[in-house]
LUMTI-833909 format. One record per residue (C-alpha): residue number from 1; residue in one letter; x, y, z. Coordinates in nm, 3 decimals. Layout:
BEGIN
seq;type;px;py;pz
NUM;A;X;Y;Z
...
END
This chain:
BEGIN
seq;type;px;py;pz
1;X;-3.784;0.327;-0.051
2;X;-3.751;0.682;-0.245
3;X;-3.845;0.721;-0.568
4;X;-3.783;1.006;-0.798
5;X;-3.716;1.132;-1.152
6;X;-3.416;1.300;-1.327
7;X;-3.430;1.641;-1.359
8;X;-3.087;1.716;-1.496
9;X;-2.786;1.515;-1.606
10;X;-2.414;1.684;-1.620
11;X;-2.176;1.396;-1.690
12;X;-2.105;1.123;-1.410
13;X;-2.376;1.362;-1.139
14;X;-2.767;1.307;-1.168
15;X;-2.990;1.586;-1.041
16;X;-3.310;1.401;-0.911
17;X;-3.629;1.561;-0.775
18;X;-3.877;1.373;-0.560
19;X;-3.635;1.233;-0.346
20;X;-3.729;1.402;0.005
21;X;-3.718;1.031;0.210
22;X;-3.380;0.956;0.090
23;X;-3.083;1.005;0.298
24;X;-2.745;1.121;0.248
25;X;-2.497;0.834;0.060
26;X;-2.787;0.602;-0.040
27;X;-2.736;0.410;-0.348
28;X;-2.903;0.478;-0.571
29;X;-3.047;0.298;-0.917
30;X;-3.087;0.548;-1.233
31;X;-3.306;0.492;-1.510
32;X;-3.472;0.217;-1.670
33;X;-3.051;0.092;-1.729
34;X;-3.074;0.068;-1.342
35;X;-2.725;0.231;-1.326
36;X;-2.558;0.238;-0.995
37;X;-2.502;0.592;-0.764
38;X;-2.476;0.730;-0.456
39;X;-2.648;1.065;-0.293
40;X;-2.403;1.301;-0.254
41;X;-2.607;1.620;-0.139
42;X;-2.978;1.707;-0.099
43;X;-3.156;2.020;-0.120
44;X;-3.519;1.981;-0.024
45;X;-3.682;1.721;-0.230
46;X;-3.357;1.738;-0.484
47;X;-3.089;1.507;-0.457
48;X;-2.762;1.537;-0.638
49;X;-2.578;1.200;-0.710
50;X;-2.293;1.069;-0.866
51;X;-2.321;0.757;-1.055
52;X;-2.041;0.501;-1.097
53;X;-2.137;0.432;-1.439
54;X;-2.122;0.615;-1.806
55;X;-2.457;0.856;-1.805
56;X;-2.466;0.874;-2.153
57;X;-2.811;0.882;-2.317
58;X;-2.957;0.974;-1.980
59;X;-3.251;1.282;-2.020
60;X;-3.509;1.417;-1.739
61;X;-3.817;1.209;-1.618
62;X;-3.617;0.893;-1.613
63;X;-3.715;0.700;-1.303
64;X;-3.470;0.714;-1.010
65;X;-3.512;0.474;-0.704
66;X;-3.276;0.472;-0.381
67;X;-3.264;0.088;-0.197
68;X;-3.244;0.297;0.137
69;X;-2.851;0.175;0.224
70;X;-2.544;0.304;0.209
71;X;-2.258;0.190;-0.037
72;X;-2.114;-0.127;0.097
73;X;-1.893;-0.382;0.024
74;X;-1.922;-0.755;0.090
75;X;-1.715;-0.964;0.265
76;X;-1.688;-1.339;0.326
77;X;-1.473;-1.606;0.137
78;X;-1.392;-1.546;-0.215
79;X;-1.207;-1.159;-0.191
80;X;-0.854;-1.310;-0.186
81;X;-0.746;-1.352;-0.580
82;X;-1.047;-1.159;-0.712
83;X;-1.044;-0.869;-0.959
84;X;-1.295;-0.610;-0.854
85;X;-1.369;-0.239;-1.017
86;X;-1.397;0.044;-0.818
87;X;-1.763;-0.007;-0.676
88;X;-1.659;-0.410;-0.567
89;X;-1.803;-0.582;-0.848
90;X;-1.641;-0.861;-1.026
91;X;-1.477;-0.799;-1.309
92;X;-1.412;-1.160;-1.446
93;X;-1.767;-1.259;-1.328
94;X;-1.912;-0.940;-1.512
95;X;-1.642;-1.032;-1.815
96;X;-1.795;-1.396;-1.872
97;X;-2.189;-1.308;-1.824
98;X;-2.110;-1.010;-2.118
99;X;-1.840;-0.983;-2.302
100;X;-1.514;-0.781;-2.267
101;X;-1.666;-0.434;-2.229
102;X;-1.849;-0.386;-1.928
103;X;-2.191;-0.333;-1.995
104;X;-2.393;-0.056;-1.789
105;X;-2.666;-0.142;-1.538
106;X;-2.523;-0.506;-1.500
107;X;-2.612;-0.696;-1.115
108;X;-2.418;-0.912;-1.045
109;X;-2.329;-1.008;-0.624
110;X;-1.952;-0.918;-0.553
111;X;-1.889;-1.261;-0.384
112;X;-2.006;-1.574;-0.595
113;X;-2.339;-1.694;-0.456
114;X;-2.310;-2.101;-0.611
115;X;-1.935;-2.204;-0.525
116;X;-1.931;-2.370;-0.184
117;X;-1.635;-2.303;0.092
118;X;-1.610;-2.591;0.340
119;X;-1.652;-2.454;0.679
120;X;-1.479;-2.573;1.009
121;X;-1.600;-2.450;1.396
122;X;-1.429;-2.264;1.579
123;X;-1.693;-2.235;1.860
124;X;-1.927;-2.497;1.990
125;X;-2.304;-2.513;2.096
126;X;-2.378;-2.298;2.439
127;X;-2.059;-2.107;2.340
128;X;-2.129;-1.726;2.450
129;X;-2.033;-1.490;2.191
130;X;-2.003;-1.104;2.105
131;X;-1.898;-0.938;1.808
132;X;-1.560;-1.001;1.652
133;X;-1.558;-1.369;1.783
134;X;-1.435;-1.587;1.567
135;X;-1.712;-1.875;1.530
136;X;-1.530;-2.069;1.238
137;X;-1.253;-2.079;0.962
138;X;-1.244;-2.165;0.559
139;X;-0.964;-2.226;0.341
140;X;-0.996;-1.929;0.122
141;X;-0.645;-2.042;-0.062
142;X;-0.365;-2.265;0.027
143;X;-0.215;-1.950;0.211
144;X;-0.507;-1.758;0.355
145;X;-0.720;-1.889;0.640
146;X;-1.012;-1.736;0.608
147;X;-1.175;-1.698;0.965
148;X;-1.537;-1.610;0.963
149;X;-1.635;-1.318;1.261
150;X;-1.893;-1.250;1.441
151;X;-2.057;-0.942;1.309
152;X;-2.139;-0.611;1.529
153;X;-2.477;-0.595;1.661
154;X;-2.462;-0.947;1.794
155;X;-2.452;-1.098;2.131
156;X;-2.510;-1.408;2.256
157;X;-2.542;-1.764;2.288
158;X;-2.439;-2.042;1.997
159;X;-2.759;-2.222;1.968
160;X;-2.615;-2.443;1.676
161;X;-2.311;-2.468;1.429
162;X;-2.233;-2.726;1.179
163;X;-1.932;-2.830;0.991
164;X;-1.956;-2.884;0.606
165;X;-1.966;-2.695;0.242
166;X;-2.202;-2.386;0.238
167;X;-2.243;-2.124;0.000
168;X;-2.153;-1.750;0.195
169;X;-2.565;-1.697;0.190
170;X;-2.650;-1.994;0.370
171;X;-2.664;-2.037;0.766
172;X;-2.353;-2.192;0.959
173;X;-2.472;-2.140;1.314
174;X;-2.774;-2.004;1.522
175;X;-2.724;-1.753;1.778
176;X;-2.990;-1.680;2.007
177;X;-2.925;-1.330;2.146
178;X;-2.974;-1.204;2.490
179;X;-3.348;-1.184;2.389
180;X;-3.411;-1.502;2.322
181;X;-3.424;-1.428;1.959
182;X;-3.246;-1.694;1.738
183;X;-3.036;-1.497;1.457
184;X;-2.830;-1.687;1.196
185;X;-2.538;-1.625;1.090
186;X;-2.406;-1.685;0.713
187;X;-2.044;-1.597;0.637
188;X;-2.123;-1.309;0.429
189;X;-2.193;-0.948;0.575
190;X;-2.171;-0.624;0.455
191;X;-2.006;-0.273;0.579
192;X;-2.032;0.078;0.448
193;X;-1.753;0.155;0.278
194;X;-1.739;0.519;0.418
195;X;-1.724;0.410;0.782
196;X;-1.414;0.264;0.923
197;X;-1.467;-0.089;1.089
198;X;-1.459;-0.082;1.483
199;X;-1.180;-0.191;1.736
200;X;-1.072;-0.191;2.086
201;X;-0.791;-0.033;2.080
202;X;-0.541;0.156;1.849
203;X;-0.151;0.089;1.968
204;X;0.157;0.279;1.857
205;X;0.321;0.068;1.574
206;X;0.611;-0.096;1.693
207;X;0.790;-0.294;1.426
208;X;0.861;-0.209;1.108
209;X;0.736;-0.339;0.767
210;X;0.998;-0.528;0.643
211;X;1.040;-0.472;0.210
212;X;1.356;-0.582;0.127
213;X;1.392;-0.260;-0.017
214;X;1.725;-0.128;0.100
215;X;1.678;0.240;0.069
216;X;1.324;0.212;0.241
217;X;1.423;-0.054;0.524
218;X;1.799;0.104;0.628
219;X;1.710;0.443;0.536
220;X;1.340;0.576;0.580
221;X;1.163;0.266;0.686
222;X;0.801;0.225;0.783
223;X;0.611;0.053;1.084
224;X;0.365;-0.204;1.040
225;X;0.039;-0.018;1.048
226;X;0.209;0.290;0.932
227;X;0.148;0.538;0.627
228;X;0.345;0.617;0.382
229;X;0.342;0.859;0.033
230;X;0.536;0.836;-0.276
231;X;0.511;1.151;-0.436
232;X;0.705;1.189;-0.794
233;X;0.671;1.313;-1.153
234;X;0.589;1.112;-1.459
235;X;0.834;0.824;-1.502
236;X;1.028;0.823;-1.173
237;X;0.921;0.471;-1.098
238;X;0.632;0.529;-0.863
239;X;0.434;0.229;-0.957
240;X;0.748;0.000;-0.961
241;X;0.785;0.136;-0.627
242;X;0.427;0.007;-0.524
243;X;0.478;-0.296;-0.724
244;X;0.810;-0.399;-0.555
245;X;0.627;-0.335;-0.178
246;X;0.311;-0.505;-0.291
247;X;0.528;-0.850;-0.400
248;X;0.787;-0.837;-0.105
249;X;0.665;-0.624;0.188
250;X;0.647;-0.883;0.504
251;X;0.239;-0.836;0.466
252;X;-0.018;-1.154;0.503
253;X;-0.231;-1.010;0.280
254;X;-0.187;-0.730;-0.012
255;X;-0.484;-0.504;-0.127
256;X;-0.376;-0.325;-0.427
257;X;-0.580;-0.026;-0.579
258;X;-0.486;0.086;-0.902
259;X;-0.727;0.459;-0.897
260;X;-0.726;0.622;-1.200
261;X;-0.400;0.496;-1.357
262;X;-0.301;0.384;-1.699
263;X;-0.466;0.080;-1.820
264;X;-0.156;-0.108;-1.931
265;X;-0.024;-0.072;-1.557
266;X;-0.334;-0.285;-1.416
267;X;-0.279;-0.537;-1.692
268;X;0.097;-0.526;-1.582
269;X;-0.024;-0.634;-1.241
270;X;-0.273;-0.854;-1.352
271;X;-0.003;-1.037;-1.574
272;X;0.263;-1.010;-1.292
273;X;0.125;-1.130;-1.012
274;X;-0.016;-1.474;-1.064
275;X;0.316;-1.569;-1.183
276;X;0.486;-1.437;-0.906
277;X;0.617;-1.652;-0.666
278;X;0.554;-1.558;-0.311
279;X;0.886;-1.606;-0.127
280;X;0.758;-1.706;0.156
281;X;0.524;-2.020;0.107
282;X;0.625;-2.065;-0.279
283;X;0.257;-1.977;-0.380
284;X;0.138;-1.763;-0.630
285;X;0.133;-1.391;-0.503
286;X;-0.239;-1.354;-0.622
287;X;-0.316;-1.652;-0.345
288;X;-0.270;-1.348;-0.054
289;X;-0.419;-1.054;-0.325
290;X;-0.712;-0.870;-0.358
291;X;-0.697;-0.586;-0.675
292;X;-0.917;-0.318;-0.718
293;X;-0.888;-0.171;-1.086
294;X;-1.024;0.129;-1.165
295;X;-0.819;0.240;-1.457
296;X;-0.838;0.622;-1.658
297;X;-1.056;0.544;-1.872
298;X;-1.338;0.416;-1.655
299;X;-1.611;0.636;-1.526
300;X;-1.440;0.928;-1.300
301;X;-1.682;0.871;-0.995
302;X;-1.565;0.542;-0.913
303;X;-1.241;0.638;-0.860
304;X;-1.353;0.820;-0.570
305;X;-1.526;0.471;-0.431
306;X;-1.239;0.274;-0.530
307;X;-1.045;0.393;-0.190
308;X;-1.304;0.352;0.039
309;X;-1.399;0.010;-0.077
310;X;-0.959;-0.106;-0.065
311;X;-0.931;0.018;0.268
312;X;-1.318;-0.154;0.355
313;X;-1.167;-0.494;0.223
314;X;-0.833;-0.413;0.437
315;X;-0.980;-0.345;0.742
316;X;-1.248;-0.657;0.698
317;X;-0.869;-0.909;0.721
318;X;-0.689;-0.653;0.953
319;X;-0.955;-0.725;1.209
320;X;-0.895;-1.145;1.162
321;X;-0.510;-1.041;1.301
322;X;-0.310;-0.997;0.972
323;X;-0.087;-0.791;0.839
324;X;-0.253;-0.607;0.533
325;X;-0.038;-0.378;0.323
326;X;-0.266;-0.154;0.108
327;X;-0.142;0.016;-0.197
328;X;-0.292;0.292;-0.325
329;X;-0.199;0.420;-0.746
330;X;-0.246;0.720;-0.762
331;X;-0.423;0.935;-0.486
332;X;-0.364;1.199;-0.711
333;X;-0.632;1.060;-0.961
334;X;-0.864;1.008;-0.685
335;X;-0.817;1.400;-0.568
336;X;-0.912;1.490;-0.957
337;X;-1.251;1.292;-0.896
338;X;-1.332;1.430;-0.622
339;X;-1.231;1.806;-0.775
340;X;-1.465;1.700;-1.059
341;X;-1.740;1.572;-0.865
342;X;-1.719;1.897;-0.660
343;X;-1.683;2.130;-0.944
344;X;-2.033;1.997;-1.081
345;X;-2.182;2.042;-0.750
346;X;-2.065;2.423;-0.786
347;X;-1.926;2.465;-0.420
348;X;-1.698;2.723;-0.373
349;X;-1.356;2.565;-0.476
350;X;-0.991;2.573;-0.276
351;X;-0.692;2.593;-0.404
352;X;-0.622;2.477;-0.787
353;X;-0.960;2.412;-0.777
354;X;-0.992;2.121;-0.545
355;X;-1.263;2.098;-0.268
356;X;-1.176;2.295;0.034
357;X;-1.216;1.924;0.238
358;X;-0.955;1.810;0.045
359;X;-0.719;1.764;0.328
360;X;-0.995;1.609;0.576
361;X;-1.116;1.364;0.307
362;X;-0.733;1.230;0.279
363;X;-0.675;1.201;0.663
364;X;-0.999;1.031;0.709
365;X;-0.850;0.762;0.437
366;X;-0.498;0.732;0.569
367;X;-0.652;0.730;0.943
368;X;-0.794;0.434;0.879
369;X;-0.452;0.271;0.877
370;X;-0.301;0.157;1.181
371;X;-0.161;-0.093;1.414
372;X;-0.510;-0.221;1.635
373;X;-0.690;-0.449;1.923
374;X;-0.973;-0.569;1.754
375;X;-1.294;-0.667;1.894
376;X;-1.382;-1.012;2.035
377;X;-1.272;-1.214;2.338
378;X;-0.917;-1.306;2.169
379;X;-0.801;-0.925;2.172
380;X;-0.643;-1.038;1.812
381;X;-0.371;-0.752;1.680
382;X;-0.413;-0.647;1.355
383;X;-0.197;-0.407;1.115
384;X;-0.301;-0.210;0.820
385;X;-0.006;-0.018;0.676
386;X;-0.114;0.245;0.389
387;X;0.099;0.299;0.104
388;X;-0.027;0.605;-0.132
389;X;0.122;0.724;-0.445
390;X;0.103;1.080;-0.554
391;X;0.176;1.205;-0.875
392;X;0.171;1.599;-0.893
393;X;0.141;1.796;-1.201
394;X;0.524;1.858;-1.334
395;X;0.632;1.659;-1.031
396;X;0.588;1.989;-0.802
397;X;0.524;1.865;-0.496
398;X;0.398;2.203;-0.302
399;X;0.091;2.162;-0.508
400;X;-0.231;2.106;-0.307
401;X;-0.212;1.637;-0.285
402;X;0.057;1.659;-0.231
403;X;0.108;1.899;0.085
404;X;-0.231;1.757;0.242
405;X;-0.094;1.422;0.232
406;X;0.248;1.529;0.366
407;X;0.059;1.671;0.673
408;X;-0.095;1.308;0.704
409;X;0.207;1.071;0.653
410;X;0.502;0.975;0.855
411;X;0.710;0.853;0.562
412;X;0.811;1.039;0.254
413;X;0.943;0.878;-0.023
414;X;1.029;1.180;-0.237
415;X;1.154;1.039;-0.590
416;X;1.359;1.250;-0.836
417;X;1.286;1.285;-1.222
418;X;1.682;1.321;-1.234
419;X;1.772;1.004;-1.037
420;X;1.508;0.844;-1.260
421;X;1.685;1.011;-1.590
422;X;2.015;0.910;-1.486
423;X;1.903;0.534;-1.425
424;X;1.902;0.512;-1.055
425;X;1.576;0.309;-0.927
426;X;1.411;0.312;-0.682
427;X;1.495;0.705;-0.799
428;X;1.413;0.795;-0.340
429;X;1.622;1.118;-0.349
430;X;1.808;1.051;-0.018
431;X;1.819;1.436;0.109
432;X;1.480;1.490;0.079
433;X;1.278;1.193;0.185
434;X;1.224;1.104;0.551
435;X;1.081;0.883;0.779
436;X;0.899;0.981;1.139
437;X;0.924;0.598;1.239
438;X;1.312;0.569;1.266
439;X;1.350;0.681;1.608
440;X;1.088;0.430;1.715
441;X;1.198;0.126;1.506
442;X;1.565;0.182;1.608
443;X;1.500;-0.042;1.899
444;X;1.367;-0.306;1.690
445;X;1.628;-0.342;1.438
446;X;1.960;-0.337;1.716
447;X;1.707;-0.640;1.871
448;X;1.652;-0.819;1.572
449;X;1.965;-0.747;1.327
450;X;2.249;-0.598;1.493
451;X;2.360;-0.357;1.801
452;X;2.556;-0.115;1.523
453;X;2.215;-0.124;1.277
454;X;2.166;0.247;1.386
455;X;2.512;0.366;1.415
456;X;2.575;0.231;1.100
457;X;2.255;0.405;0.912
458;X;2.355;0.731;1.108
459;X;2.707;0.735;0.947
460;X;2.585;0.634;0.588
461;X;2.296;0.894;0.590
462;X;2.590;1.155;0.731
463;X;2.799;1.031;0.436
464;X;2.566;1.150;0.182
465;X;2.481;1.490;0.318
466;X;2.830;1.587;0.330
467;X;2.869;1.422;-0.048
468;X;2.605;1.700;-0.137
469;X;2.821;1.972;0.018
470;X;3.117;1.835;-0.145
471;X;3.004;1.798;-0.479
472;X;2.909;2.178;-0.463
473;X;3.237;2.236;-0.419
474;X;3.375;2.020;-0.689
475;X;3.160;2.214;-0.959
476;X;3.277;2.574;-0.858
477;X;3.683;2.434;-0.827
478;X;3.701;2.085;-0.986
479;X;3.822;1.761;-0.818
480;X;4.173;1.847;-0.743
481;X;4.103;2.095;-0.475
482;X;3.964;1.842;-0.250
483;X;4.203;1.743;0.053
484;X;4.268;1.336;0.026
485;X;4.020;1.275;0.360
486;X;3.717;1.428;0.145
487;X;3.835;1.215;-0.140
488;X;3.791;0.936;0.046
489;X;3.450;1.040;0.181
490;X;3.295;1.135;-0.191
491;X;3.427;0.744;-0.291
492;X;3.238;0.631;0.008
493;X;2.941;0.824;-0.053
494;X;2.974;0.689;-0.455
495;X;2.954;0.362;-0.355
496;X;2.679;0.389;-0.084
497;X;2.458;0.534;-0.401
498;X;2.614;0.311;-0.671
499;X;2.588;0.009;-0.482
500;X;2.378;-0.026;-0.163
501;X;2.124;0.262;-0.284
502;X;2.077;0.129;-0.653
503;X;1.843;-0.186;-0.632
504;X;1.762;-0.336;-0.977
505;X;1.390;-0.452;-0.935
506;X;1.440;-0.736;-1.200
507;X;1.700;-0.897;-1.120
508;X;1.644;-1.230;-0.955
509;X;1.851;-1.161;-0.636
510;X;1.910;-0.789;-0.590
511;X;1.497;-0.744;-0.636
512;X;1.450;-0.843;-0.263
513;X;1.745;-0.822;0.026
514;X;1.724;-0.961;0.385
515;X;1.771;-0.693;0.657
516;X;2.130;-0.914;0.792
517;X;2.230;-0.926;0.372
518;X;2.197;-0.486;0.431
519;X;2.316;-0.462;0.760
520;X;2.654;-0.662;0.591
521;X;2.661;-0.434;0.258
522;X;2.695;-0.140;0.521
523;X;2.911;-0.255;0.738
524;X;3.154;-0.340;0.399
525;X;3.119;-0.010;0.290
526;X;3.204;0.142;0.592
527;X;3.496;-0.049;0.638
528;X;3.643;0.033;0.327
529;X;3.553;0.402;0.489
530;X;3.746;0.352;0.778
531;X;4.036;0.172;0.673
532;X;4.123;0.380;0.378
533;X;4.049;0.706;0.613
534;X;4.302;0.519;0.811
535;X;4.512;0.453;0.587
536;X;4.556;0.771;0.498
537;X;4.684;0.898;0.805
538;X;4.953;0.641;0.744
539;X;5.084;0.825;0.443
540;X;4.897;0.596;0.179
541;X;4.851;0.761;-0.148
542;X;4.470;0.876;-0.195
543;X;4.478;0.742;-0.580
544;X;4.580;0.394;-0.498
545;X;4.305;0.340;-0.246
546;X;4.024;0.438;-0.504
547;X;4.105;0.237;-0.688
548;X;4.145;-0.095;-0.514
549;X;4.052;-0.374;-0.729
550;X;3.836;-0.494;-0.359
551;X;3.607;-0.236;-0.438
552;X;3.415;-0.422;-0.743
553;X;3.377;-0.694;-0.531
554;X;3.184;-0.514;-0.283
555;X;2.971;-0.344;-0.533
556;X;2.886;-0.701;-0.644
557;X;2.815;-0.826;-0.308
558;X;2.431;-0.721;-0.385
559;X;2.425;-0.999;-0.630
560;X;2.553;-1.249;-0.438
561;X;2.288;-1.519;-0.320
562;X;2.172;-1.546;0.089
563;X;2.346;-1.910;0.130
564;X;2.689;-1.770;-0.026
565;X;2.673;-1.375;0.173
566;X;2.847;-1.509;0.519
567;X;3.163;-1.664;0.318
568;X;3.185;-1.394;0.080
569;X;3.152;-1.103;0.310
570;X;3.423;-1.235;0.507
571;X;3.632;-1.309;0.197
572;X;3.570;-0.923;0.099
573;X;3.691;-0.832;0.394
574;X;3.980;-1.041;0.453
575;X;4.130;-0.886;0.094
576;X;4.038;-0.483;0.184
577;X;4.256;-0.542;0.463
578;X;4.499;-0.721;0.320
579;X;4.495;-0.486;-0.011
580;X;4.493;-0.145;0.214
581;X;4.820;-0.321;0.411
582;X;4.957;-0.301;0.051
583;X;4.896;0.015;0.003
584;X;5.035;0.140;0.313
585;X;5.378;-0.072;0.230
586;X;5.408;0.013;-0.110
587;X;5.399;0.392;0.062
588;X;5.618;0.315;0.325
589;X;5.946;0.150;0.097
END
């Protein structure tokens, strides 16, 4: 163990000399306060290190002692509904041994060390094993099995295992390796946050991650164990974005990080979630959570942990064979850490300022996502789908984040600041966002939903780029130089936006919508497309077909409930035809 003194304190990094048997990333313990860092860079017997918590009243010759291992994280029972800061420790744990305000220097184990998790086998005595096995399970929650793995390093045979209520410290089973060594194994282990956890086999995501999002699932969706950003200026709805994904995406388990963002936004969460019913097993959403809060106004350091240690805690439930959707609010904040950090190291900076690894630092984050084999005899598959937030300066989005990230993701989610002023959430501007995973999904959803699913997105999508042209138009000459067809086709477009676009995230039905519930809401606008475009050709009179009185019915179709849509979509569209047949008669006497 390496022991030093401070030689020089600037803000959240520690300058300490005497440290020549440390390595790089050690954690570190500072002072007689026994605050918490890590090693960042060493120069001879100097090592420079950023502590995770407020350095305040810190001055040279302070003692400075490294435990000799690398940031970690623990995992075992007892992550799924917990609250941790950016480093993994417990904030409601830390809250009732001090107080409200965290106090510096405090220890206390990530994972509670008293409560007891009853523990069933999985595996029974002469059993072979190898790493990734799983040798038992634990209801975490009423929701989440919690299945306890092997970890790497060991190999062998299952010398004993017992069923019955253990702490995560004490021993479940004996393993006696290939030795002859007996090892036992608790169902608590750690991993280094910065290194991603091992698997056989990465796969090419073939699914997507249903949201119930309509512009995200017919328009730009993303695959399970795909990445995603959601670039947009202040007050465009980027965290109700990540909100709405974190409560409906079709994800086993949600880790949410909120990274440097507003304090009332975690407390939003916090509030929001327990009450949330999950729609799927009628639990509480926090029964399948794990957040990670490391809001503005804690120390800036962290922040840079705090995405490391999600995607740590992500991987750890990826590699049981869930689905884990990890949210990430605001990488932005976590790109200003690191610009910090690196600004008080003095290396030569990139553009605006930020480190020149900038871009590697995101891909190795967002590469850690991913559709995967994982180890073991089972060959269990496992997806971790990333979902990042960026939030530029002035919502400019060719500033450094955001570009780095763009070269990482498959799936933009470009939002407006004037879809957002005019009212129109999720504010995804439609001509600007894209997805990389369409061509591949389009299989999936013809399978699953319906043969016309990517015809139908196709013509909608082509519908809206030609409403841009057309609207171009209308503001040089006005209205009435448009020929009836394009009429028809800027009414279309309207309601596509209006209608099947505009999703009201708090309203008890339209918050969430079934893939064959938007496969129907297309189809009805199309039809109205096609037999008013047909209509016309039949000498109806362009004014009488836009204004149908059909056509508020099919804007309301959103609200209708799932038990009622099959009636009521055929009721819709037994009156467009029957109403458009007016039309054309009323034309024709």
């Amino acid at each position: 163990m390496s022991k030093g003194t401070i030689k020089k304190v600037a803000g959240p990094l520690v300058i300490a000399e005497g440290m020549r048997d440390a390595n790089m990333f050690d954690v570190v313990r500072v002072s007689e306060q026994r605050l918490i860092g890590e090693i960042i860079e060493i120069h001879g017997d100097q090592a420079s290190i950023q502590v995770y918590e407020e350095t305040s009243g810190l001055g040279p010759g302070e003692p400075v002692e490294s435990t000799g291992a690398p940031l970690s994280v623990e995992l075992g029972p007892g992550l799924i509904g917990s609250i941790f800061d950016g480093i993994q420790r417990p904030l409601v744990d830390i809250m009732e041994a001090t107080g409200n305000s965290l106090t510096r220097g405090v220890e206390i184990p990530s994972l509670g060390r008293t409560k007891k998790w009853h523990f069933i086998p999985a595996v029974a005595v002469g059993d072979t094993i190898e790493p990734g096995d799983i040798i038992g399970t634990v209801n975490e929650t009423e929701i989440v099995l919690h299945k306890i793995m092997i970890p790497k390093g060991i190999n062998g045979t299952v010398k004993s295992i017992t069923e019955g209520d253990f702490t995560v410290e004490e021993t479940v089973a004996i393993v006696t390796d290939n030795n002859g060594n007996d090892i036992r194994v608790t169902m608590l282990h750690k991993w280094p946050v910065r290194v991603g956890r091992p698997y056989k086999e990465k796969l090419p995501p073939a699914m997507p991650l249903v949201t119930g999002q309509r512009v995200i699932d017919t328009l730009f969706p993303i695959a399970k164990g795909g990445v995603a950003s959601v670039p947009g200026p202040f007050g465009s709805g980027k965290t109700v974005v990540q909100h709405q994904l974190a409560k409906w995406a079709e994800a086993d388990i949600v880790v949410y990080i909120g990274c440097g963002e507003r304090g009332n936004e975690m407390t939003d969460v916090l509030n929001e979630f327990p009450e949330l019913k999950d729609p799927k097993t009628g639990h509480s959403l926090m029964e399948r959570t794990v957040l990670i809060a490391n809001t503005s106004d804690m120390p800036v350091a962290a922040r840079e942990a705090s995405i490391y240690v999600g995607i740590t805690i992500a991987e750890y439930f990826r590699d049981m064979g869930y689905s884990v959707a990890l949210m990430a609010d605001s990488t932005s904040r976590w790109a200003e850490a690191l610009r910090e950090m690196s600004g008080r190291l003095e290396e030569m900076p990139g553009e605006e300022g930020y480190p020149a690894y900038l871009g590697s630092r995101l891909a190795q984050f967002y590469e850690r996502a991913g559709r995967v084999v994982s180890l073991g005899k089972e060959g269990r598959e496992g997806y971790l789908s990333a979902i990042g937030a960026v939030s530029p300066p002035g919502g400019d989005i060719s500033e450094p984040v955001s570009q780095a990230t763009l070269r990482i993701v498959k799936v933009f989610w470009g939002l407006d600041a004037n879809l957002a002023y005019r009212r129109h959430f999720p504010a995804i501007n439609w001509l600007t966002s894209y997805s990389l995973y369409v061509d591949n999904m389009g299989k999936w959803f013809t399978q699953k939903v319906n043969d016309s699913w990517m015809s139908n997105r196709t013509r909608i999508m082509r519908l809206l780029h030609e409403e841009s042209e057309l609207e171009e138009i209308v503001k040089l000459v006005g209205m009435d130089a448009l020929s009836a067809p394009d009429r028809i086709k800027l009414e279309a477009a309207r309601s596509i936006r209006e209608d099947f676009l505009h999703q009201d995230a708090f309203h008890e039905v339209d918050t969430y919508t079934p893939l064959v519930k938007q496969f129907k809401m297309m189809e009805l606008m199309l039809h109205y497309f096609d037999y008013a475009t047909e209509a016309l050709g039949k000498g109806a009179d362009v004014e009488e077909l836009v204004k149908l009185p059909i056509r508020e019915k099919i804007g309301r179709f959103k609200y209708i409930t799932d038990d009622k849509v099959d009636k009521e979509y055929d009721d819709i569209i037994t009156a467009l035809s029957r109403e458009i047949e007016a039309v054309i008669r009323k034309e024709e006497a």
